[in-house]
C-alpha positions in Angstrom: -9.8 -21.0 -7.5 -11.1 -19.7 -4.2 -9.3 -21.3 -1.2 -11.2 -23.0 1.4 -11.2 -23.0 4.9 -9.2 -26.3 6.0 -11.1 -27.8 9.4 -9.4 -30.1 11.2 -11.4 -32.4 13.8 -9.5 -34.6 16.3 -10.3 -36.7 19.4 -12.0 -39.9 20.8 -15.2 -41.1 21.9 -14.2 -44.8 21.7 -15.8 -46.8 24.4 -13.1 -49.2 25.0 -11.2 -46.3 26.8 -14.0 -44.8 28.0 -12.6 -44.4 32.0 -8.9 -43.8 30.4 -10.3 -40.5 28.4 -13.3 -39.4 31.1 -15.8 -39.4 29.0 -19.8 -39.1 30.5 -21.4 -42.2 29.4 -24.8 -40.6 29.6 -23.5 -39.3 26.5 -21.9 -41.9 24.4 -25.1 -42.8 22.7 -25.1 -39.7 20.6 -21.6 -39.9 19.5 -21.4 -42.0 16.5 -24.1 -39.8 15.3 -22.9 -36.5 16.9 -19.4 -37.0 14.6 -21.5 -37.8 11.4 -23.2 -34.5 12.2 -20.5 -32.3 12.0 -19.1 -33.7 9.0 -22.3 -33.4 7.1 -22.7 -30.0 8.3 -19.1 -28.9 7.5 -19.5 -29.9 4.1 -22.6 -28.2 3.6 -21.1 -24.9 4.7 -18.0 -25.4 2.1 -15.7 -26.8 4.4 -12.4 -28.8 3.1 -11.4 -31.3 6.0 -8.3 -32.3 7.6 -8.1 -35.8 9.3 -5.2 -38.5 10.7 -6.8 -42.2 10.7 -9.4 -43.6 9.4 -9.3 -46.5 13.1 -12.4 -46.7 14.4 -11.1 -45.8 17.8 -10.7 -42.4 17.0 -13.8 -39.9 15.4 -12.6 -39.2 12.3 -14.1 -42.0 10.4 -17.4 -41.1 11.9 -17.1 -37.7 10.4 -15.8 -38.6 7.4 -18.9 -40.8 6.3 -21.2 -37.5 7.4 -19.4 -35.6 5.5 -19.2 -37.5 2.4 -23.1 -37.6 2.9 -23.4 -34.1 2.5 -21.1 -33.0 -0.5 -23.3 -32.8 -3.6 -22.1 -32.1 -7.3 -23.2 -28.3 -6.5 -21.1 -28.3 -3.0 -18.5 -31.1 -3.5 -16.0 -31.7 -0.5 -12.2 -32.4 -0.1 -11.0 -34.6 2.5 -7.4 -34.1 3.5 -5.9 -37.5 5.4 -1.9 -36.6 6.6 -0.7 -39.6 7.5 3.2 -41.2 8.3 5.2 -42.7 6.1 4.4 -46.8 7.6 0.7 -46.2 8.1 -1.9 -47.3 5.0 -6.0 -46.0 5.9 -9.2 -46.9 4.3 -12.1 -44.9 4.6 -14.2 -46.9 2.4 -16.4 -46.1 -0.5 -17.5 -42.2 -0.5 -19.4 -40.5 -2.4 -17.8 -39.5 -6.2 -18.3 -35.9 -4.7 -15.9 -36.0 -2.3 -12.3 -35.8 -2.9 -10.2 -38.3 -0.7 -6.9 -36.5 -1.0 -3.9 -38.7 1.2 -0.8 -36.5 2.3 1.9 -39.1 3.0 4.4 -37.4 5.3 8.2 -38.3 5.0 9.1 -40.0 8.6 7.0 -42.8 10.5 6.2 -41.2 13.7 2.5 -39.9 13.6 3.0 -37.3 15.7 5.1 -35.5 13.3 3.1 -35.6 10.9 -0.3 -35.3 13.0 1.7 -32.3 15.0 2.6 -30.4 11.6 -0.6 -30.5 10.3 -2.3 -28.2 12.9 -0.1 -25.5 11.0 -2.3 -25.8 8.0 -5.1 -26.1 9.5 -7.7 -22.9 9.7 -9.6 -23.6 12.8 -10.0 -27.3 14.6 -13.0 -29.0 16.1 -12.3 -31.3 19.3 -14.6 -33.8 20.8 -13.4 -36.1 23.5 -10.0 -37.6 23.1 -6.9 -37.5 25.7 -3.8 -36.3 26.3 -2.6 -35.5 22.2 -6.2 -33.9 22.0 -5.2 -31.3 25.0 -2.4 -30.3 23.1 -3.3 -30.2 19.8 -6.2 -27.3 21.6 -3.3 -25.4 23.3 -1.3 -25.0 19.7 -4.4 -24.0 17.9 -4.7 -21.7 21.0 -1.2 -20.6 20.5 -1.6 -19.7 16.9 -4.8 -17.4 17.6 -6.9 -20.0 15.2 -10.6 -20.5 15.6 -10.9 -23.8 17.9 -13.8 -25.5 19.1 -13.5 -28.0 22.2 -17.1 -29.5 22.4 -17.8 -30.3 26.2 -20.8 -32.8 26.0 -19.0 -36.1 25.5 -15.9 -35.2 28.3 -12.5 -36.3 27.0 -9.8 -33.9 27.4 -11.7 -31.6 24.5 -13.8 -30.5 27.9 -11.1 -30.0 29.9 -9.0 -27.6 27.7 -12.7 -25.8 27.2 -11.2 -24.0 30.3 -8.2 -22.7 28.5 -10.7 -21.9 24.6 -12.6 -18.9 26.8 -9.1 -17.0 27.0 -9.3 -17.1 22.9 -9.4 -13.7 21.4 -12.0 -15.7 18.9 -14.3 -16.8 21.5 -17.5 -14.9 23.0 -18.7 -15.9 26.6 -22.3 -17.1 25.1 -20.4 -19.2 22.7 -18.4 -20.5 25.5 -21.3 -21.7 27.0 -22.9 -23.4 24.2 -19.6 -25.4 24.0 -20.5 -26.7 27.8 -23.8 -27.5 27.0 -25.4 -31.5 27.1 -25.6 -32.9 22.8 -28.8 -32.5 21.4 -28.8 -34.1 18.0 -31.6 -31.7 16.4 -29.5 -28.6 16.8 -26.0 -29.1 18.1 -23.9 -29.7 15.5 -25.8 -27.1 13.6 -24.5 -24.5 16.7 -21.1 -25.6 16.3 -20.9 -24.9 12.7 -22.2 -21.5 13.1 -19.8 -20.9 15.8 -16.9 -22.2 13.6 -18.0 -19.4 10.7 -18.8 -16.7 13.4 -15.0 -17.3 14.9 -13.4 -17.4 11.4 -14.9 -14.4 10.4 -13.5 -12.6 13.2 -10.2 -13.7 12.6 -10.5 -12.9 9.0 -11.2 -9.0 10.5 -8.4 -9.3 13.0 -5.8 -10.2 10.2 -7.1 -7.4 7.8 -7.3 -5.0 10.9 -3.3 -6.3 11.6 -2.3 -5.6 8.2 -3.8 -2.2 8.0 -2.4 -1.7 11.2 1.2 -2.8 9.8 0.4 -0.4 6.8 -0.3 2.2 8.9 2.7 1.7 11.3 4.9 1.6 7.7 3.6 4.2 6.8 4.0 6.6 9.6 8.0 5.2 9.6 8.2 5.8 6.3 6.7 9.7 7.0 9.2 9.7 10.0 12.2 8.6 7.5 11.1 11.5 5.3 11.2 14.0 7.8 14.6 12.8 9.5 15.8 13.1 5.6 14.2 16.9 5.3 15.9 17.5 9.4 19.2 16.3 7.5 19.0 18.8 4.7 18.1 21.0 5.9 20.7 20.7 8.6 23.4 19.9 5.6 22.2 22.7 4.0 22.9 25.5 6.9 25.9 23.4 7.2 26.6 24.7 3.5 25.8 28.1 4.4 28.4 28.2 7.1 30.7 26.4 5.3 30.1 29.3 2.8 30.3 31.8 5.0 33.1 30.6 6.4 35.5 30.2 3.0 34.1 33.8 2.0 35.6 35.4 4.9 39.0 33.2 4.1 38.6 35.0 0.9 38.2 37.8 1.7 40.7 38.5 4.4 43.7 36.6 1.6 42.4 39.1 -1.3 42.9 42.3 1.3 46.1 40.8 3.1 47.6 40.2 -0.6 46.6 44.0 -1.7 48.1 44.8 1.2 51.0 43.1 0.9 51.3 44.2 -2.5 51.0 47.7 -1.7 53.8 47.2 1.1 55.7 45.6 -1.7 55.4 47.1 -4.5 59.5 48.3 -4.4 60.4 44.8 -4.7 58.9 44.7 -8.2 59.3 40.6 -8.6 57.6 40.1 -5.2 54.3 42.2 -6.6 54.3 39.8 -9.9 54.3 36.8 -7.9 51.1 38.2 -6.3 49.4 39.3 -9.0 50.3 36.0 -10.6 49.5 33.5 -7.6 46.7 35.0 -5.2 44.0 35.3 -8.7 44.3 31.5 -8.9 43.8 31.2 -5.2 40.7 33.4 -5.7 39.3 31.4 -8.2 39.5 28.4 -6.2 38.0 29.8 -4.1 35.2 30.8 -5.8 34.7 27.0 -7.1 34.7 25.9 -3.7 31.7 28.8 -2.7 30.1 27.8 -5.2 30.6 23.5 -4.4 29.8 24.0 -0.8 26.3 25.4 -2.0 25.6 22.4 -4.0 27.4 19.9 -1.7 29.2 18.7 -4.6 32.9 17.1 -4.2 35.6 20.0 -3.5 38.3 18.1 -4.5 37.0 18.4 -8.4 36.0 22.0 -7.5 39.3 22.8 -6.4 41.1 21.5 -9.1 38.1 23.3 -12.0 38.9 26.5 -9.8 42.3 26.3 -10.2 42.5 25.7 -13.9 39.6 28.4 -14.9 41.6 30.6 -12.8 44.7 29.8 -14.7 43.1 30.4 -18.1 41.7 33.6 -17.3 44.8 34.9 -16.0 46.7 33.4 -19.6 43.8 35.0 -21.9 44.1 38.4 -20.0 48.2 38.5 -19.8 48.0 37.1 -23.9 45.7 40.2 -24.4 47.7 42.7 -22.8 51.0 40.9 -24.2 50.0 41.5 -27.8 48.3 45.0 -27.6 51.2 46.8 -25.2 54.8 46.5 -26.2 56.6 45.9 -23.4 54.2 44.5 -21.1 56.2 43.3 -18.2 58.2 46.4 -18.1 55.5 48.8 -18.2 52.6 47.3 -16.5 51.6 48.0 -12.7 51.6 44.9 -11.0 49.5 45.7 -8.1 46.7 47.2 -11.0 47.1 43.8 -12.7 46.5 41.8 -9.2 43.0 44.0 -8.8 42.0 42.6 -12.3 43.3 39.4 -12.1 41.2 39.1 -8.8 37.8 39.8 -10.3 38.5 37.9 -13.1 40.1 34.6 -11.6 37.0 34.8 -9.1 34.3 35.3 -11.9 35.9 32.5 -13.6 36.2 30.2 -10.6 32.5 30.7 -9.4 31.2 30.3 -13.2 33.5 27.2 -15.0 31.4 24.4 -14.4 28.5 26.5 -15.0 30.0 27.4 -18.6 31.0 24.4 -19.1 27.7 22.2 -18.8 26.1 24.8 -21.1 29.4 24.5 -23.8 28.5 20.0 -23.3 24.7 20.9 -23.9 25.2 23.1 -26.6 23.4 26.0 -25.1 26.2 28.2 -25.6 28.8 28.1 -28.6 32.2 28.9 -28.3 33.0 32.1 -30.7 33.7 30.6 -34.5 31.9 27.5 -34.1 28.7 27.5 -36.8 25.4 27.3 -35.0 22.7 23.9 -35.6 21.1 23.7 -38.8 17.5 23.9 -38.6 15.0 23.4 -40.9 11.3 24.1 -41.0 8.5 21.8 -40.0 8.2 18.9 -43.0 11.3 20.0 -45.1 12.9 16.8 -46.6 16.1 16.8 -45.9 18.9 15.5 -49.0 18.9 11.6 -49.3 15.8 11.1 -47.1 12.3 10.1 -48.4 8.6 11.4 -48.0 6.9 10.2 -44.9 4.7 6.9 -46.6 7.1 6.2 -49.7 7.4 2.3 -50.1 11.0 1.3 -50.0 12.2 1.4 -53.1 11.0 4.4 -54.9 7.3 5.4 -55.1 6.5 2.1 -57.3 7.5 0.5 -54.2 9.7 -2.3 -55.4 12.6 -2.7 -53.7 16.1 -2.4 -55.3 17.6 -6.0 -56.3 20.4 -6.8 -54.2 
């Protein structure tokens, strides 16, 4: 169900306090009448209302009768009364096709409950009334709602007319038609068409906000993107240093350590623990190239460095152990290291590489028997034809 606008009317025309509330007397004979007009024309334009008391001292019972007079079973109304928690109101008999719907609030002041209800309320009407009237202007005012102060009858409603022109709602020709003297064959009908001209605007301003707040999200959310693609890109050349960096490391230990080894290679223990030590250095440092591209942890790639370097150098010394006799007496150490080197690097750079692809089963380790496949619609042993009933093709189940 389509929600309706929710009016609320408020003031006081009552005659009694007439001096109290300025109101013009040259007036006051159209105001039992003037009330009953804008109810009966609020509820032919599909307006729900929102009223406090049903005393005769205030307008609302005026308005109330006009506009149960003109809710019909094709526009029926809905009459909202917030009242406090001590107060009892009678409106009378209305019509069946207006809904009397009474809001008793929790406390027994009326001004909190009167107060709160301008926060539901869509746009207000005001017509005479004091000091409570003034106010409950300025908060409509405050929360950029259409309101409608009607000058003809005085009151405090003609007063705040002043402060209604500053309204983002209001036009200046509508601001004068607000001033103008009551004249019962077209006023009310003026107001009413005010009231829809005023929500309609607000109805644009809110969807113009919310693209606005779209737009605005989404030109942070662009921004956020672009700070993210500044900071990769930034992490990224970061990497590439990085890289550079560890490469020249590398580079400088594998020529001081052939160099050493060289210088060394009288001391014939000295050269082994070379060849044996800088190949695992390479190959972590080959996993950390390699992590510092990808930004991945080097911690891990240290440690994967370390042990493909360590199992490279065991498979090539286990090589050369069992096809020379007499390895360690008759290998060249420093010959050794330059393998070793390339190896341990190779191996460092390439492990995890090898090593998702051995997980995925994209590469088989050497005796391992490959997949079995079998051809589109083959039947594989202990399976059934696609469409056989359990059971067998007479389709009756096993007993169990």
């Amino acid at each position: 169900m389509v929600r309706r606008p929710l009016v609320m009317v408020a003031g006081s025309l009552d005659p009694e306090r007439a001096v109290e509330l300025k109101l013009r007397p040259g007036a006051m004979p159209h105001a039992t009448s003037a009330c009953e007009a804008i109810g009966e024309g609020l509820a032919r334009s599909g307006y729900d209302l929102l009223v406090f008391s049903s005393d005769a001292m205030f307008i609302e019972p005026a308005v109330v009768r006009g506009y149960a007079r003109g809710t019909t079973d094709e526009t029926p109304g809905r009459v909202e009364v917030r009242i406090p928690s001590d107060l009892e109101t009678d409106f009378g008999e209305l019509d069946p096709t207006t809904d009397l719907d009474v809001i008793r609030d929790t406390v027994p002041d009326w001004e909190v409950s009167y107060y709160r209800a301008i926060f539901d309320a869509d746009a207000v009407i005001l017509v005479g009334g004091g000091e409570a009237t003034l106010l409950t202007g300025l908060l409509a005012l405050a929360r950029e709602i259409p309101v409608l102060p009607v000058g003809a009858f005085g009151g405090r409603s003609d007063a705040f007319r002043g402060q209604a022109r500053h309204s983002p709602l209001m036009t200046k020709e509508e601001f004068d038609r607000l001033g103008d003297d009551w004249r019962p064959e077209r006023s009310a009908g003026e107001l009413i068409t005010m009231l829809g001209a005023q929500l309609a605007r607000r109805a644009r301003a809110l969807a113009s906000a919310a693209t606005d707040r779209e737009a605005a999200a989404a030109a942070a959310r662009e921004a956020e993107r672009e700070r993210a693609a500044t900071e990769r890109a930034a992490a990224r050349r970061q990497a590439r240093a990085n890289s550079a960096a560890l490469g020249f490391v590398v580079c400088t230990v594998v020529v001081s350590a052939v160099v050493l080894a060289m210088a060394t290679q009288a001391a014939r223990a000295t050269v082994w623990w070379f060849a044996l030590t800088v190949p695992l250095l390479v190959a972590a440092a080959g996993a950390l190239l390699k992590a510092s591209a990808r930004r991945e942890d080097w911690g891990w790639s240290v440690a994967s460095g370390l042990f493909a370097g360590l199992l490279s150098e065991l498979a090539f010394l286990i090589t050369e152990w069992f096809a020379v006799d007499d390895y360690a007496e008759r290998a060249d150490p420093f010959k050794m290291l330059l393998s070793l080197i390339v190896i341990a690097g190779a191996a460092g750079f390439t492990f995890d590489t090898v090593l998702q692809k051995i997980r995925s089963g994209e590469f088989r380790l050497p005796g391992t028997p490959p997949p079995e496949t079998h051809p589109p619609g083959t039947q594989l042993p202990g399976t059934q034809p696609p469409g056989t009933p359990a059971g067998g093709p007479g389709g009756n189940a096993p007993p169990a």
